[in-house]
C-alpha positions in Angstrom: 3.5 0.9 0.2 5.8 -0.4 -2.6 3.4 0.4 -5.2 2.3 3.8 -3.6 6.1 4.7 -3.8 6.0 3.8 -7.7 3.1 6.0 -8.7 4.8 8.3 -6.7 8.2 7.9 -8.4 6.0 7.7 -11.4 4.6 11.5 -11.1 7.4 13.3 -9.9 9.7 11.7 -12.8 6.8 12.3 -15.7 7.0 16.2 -13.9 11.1 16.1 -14.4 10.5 15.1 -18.4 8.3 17.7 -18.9 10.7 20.3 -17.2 13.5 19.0 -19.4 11.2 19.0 -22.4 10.9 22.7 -21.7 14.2 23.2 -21.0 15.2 21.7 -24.6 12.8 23.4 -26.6 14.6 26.7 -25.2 18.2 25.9 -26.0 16.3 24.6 -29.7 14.6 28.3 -29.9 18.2 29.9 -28.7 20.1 27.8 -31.5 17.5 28.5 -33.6 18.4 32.6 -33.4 21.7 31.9 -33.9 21.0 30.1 -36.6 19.1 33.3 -38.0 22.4 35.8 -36.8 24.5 33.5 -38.8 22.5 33.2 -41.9 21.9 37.2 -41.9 25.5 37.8 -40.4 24.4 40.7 -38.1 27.7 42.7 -37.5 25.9 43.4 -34.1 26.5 39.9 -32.9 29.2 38.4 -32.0 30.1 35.7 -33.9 32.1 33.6 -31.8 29.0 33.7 -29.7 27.2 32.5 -31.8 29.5 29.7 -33.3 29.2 28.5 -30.1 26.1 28.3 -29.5 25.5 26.1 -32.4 28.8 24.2 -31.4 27.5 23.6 -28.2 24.8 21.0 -29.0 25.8 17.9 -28.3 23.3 15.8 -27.2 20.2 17.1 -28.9 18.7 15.5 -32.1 18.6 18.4 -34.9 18.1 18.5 -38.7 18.1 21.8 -40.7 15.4 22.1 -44.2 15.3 24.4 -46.7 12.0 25.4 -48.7 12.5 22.8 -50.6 12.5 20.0 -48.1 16.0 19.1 -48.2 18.8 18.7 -45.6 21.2 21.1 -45.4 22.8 20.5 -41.2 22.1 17.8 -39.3 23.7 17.3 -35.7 23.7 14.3 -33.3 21.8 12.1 -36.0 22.9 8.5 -36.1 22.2 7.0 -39.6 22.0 3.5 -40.6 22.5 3.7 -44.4 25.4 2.1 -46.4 26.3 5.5 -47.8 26.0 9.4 -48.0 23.1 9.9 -50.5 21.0 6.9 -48.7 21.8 8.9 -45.3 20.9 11.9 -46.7 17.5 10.6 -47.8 16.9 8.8 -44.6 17.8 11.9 -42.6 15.5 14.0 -44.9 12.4 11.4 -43.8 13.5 12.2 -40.5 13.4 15.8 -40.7 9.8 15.4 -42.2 8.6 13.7 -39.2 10.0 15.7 -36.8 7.8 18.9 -38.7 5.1 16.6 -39.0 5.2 16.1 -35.1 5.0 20.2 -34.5 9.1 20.1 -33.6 10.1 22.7 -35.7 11.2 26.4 -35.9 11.1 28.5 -38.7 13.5 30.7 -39.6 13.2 33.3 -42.1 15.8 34.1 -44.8 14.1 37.3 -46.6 11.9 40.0 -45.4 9.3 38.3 -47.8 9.2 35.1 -45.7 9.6 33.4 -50.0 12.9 32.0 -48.5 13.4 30.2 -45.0 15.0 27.3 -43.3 12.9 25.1 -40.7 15.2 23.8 -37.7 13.6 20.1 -36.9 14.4 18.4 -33.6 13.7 15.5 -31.2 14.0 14.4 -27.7 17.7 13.8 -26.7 18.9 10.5 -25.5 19.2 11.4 -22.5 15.4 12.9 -22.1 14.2 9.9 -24.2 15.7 7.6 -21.0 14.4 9.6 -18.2 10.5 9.2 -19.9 10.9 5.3 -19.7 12.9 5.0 -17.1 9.8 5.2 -14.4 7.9 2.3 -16.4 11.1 0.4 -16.1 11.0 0.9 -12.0 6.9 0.4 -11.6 7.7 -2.9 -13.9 10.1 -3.8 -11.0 8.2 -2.5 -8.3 5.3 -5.0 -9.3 7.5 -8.1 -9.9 8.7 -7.4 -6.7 5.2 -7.1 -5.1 4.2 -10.2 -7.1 7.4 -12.2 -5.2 6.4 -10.7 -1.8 2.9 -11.9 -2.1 3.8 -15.1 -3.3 6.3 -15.6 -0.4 3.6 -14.5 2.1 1.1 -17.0 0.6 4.2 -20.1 0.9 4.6 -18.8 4.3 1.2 -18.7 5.3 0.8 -22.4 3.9 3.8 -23.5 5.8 2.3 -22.2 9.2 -0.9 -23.5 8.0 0.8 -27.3 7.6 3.1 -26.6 10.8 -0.4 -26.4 12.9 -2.2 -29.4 11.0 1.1 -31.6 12.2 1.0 -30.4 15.8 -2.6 -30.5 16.2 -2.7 -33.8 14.3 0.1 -34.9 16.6 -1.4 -33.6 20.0 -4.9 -35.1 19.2 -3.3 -38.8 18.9 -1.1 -37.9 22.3 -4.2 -37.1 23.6 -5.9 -40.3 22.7 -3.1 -42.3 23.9 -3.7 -42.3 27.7 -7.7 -42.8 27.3 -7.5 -45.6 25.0 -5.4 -46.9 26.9 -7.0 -47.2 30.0 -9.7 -48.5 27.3 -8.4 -51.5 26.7 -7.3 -52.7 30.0 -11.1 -52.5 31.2 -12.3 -54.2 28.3 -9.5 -56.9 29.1 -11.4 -57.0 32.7 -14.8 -57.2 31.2 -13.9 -60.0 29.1 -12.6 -62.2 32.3 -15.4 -61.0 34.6 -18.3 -61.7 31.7 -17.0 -64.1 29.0 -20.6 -64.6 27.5 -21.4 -61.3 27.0 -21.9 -60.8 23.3 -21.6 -56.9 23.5 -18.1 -57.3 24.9 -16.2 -57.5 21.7 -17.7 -55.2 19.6 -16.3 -52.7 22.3 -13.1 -54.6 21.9 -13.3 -53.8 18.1 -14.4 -49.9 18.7 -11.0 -49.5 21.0 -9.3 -51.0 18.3 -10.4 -48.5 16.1 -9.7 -45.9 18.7 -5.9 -47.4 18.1 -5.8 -47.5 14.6 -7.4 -43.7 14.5 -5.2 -42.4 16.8 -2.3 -44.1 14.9 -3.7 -42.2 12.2 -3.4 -39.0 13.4 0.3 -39.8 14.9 1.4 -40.0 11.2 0.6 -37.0 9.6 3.7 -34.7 9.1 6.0 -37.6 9.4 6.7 -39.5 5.8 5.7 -42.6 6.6 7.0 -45.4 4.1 4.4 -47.0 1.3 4.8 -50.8 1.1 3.3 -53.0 -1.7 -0.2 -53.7 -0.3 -3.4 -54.9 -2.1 -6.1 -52.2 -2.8 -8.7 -55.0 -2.7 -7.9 -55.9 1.0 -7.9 -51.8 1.9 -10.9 -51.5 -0.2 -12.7 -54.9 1.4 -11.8 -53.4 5.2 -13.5 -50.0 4.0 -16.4 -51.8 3.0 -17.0 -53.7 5.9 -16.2 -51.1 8.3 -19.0 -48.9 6.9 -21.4 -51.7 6.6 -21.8 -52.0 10.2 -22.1 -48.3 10.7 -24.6 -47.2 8.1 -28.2 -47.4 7.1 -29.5 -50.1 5.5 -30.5 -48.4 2.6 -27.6 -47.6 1.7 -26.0 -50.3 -0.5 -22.0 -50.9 -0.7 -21.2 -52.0 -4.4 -17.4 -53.2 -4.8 -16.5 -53.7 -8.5 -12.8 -55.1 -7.9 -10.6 -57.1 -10.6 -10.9 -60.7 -10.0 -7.1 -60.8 -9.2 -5.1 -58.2 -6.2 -3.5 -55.1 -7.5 -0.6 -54.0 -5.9 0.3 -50.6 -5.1 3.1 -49.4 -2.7 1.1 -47.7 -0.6 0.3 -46.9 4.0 -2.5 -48.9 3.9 -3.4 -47.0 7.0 -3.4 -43.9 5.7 -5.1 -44.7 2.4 -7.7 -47.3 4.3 -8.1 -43.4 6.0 -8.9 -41.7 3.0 -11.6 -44.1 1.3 -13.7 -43.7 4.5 -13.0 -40.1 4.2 -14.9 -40.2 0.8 -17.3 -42.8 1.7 -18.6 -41.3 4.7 -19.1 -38.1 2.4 -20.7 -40.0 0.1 -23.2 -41.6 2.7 -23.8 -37.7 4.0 -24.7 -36.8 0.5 -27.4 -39.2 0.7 -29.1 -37.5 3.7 -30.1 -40.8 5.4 -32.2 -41.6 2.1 -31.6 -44.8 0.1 -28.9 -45.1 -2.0 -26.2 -46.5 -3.9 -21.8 -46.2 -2.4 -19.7 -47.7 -5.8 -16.3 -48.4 -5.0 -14.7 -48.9 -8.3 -10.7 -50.1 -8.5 -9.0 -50.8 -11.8 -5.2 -50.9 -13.1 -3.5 -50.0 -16.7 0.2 -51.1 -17.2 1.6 -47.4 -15.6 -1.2 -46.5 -12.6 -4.3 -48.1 -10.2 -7.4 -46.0 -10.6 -9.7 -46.2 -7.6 -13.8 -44.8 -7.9 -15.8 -43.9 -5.2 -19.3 -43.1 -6.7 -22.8 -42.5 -4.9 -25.8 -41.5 -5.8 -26.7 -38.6 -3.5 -27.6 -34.7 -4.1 -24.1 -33.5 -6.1 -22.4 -30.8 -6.0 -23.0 -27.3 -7.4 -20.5 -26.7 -10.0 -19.3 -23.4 -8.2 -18.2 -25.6 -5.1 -16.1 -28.3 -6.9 -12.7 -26.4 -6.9 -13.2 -25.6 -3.4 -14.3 -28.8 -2.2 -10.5 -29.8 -1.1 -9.8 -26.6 0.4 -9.5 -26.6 4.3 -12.4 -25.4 6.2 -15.1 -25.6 3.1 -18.1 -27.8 4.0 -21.7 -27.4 2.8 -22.6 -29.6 5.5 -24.7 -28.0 8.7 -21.8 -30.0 11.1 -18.5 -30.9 10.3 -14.6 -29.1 9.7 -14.5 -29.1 6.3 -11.3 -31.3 6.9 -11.8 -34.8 5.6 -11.1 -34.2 2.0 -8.5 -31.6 2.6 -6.8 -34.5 4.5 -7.6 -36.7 2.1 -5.8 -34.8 -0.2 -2.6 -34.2 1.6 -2.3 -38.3 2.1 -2.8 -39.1 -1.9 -0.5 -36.3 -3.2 1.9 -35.4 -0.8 2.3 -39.3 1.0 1.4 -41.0 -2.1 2.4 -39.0 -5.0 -1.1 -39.8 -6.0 -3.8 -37.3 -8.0 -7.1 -37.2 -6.5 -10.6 -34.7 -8.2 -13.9 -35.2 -8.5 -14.4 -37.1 -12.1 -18.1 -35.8 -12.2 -20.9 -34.5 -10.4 -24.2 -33.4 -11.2 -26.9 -32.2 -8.9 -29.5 -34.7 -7.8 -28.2 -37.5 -9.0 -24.5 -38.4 -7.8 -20.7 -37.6 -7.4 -17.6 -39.8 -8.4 -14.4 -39.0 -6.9 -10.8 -40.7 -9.0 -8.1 -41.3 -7.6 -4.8 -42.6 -9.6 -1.7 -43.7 -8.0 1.3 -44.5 -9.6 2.9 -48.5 -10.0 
């Protein structure tokens, strides 16, 4: 609507010029006559009249030739020259252009036509104003759009975050009660059947219930990094996923030999290296292959690798792959990495991107968080 208004603006402002271009090329043809009464003094006219007429000019841009191409009146003209002679030349050039441009008059002197003046003009100020003045206003009118749509977008994101929390928040209420009631039967089971090898592996997967659950609770709240060691988040991953994938796919940790120390949730973090795991086992499509995990420090920053050795991505997916909803996978939200995301940069002041990728033979997401 804003811009539809411009254009509009636009039109009927271009069709005001062009009346008040009309309108000044009359009054330049009327002074022009009196111009012509005054050089042939016709006792006719009346020469107050005409005096007048010329007088009245005041805000239209006029310069008077001869035959020979110099000045001899020159009204409303502002010159920039140091003194008269240089003005006169400079308002002589002017002249020139303004005949050059077809804004001139010719007036006659003799009945011969030998002798005549030519009466040069220009756009007045005030006409010269009016024809920019509705660039000036779309120029505004678009800066303005630009700000509204850039609002709408922070807002839209805003709502967008504002759900993530709640749902994020509901889905670990939610769990609360369930898992719950989770662990006190496993408690029973473990009195009522205390050989029973199957017992606490069940105690571990309610455990992880917690932990996930605990998880979830977090998100939208700031929670506060800690120094922690990226081998023991890094070892947990690693484990975790050893007991929950295919044996063909290998786990490869290449770690320093001593701890680095981040200040990090180790939660959280432990969160997103399964996140990008689990991706990378997907990737694989339950064929044999190779998970990296990859950690390394330099004096200012820890840089953590996860590498497999799976299908790739397309290079036309890899700017959206951390955009909410985006999956190439047949089942799934499109969520993990968009989560992942949100925990490195906006919990950890992190960077997170996909290093490389190429199709059919691996990916390697980095990670680098400050020390």
């Amino acid at each position: 609507m804003a811009v539809f208004i411009a254009v509009a603006s636009l039109v009927v402002s271009n069709l005001l010029t062009r009346d008040l271009y009309e309108e000044e090329h009359k009054k330049m043809e009327i002074w022009a006559e009196a111009m012509r009464t005054l050089n042939y003094e016709d006792e006719n006219a009346g020469m107050n009249l005409v005096l007048k007429v010329i007088e009245g000019n005041t805000t239209i841009p006029i310069i008077v030739l001869d035959a020979r191409g110099e000045v001899q009146i020159f009204r409303n003209i502002d010159v920039t020259a140091a003194n008269y002679q240089d003005s006169i030349s400079q308002i002589a050039v002017m002249g020139k252009e303004m005949k050059e441009a077809g804004r001139d008059i010719r007036i006659k002197l003799d009945e011969q036509g030998g002798d005549y003046i030519d009466v040069c003009y220009d756009d007045s100020l005030m006409l010269k104003r009016l024809a920019t003045y509705p660039y000036v206003q779309l120029g505004v009118v678009l800066i303005f759009v630009v700000i509204a749509i850039f609002a709408l977008l922070t807002s839209k994101k805003a709502e967008q975050n504002k759900v993530w929390v709640g749902l994020s928040k509901e889905t670990a209420h939610q769990l609360g009660t369930p898992i719950s009631s989770l662990m006190a039967w496993t408690e029973i089971l473990k009195e009522s059947y205390p050989d029973d090898t199957l017992i606490p592996e069940m105690d571990k997967d309610v455990k992880r219930l917690q932990l996930i659950a605990d998880r979830f609770s977090k998100i939208g709240s700031l929670p506060e990094p800690v120094p922690s060691s990226l081998n023991e988040v890094m070892n947990h991953v690693i484990d975790y996923m050893d007991r929950r994938t295919s044996k063909k796919v290998r786990m490869v940790k290449d770690f320093p030999d001593h701890d680095v120390i981040v200040r990090i949730n180790a939660s959280l973090f432990e969160w997103v290296i399964e996140n990008l795991s689990k991706n990378a086992v997907d990737a694989m499509g339950g064929e044999s292959g190779t998970i990296t995990l990859h950690v390394e420090e330099t004096e200012t920053k820890a840089i953590i690798e996860v590498s497999d050795t799976g299908k790739g991505i397309p290079k036309k997916d890899i700017s959206n792959v951390f955009r909410p909803g985006f999956t190439t996978k047949k089942r799934g939200w499109g969520l993990g990495l968009s989560l992942a995301k949100r925990i490195v940069e906006e919990y950890h002041h992190g960077h997170i991107f996909v290093k490389s990728s190429e199709v059919g033979v691996g990916t390697t997401f980095r990670i680098e968080l400050r020390k």
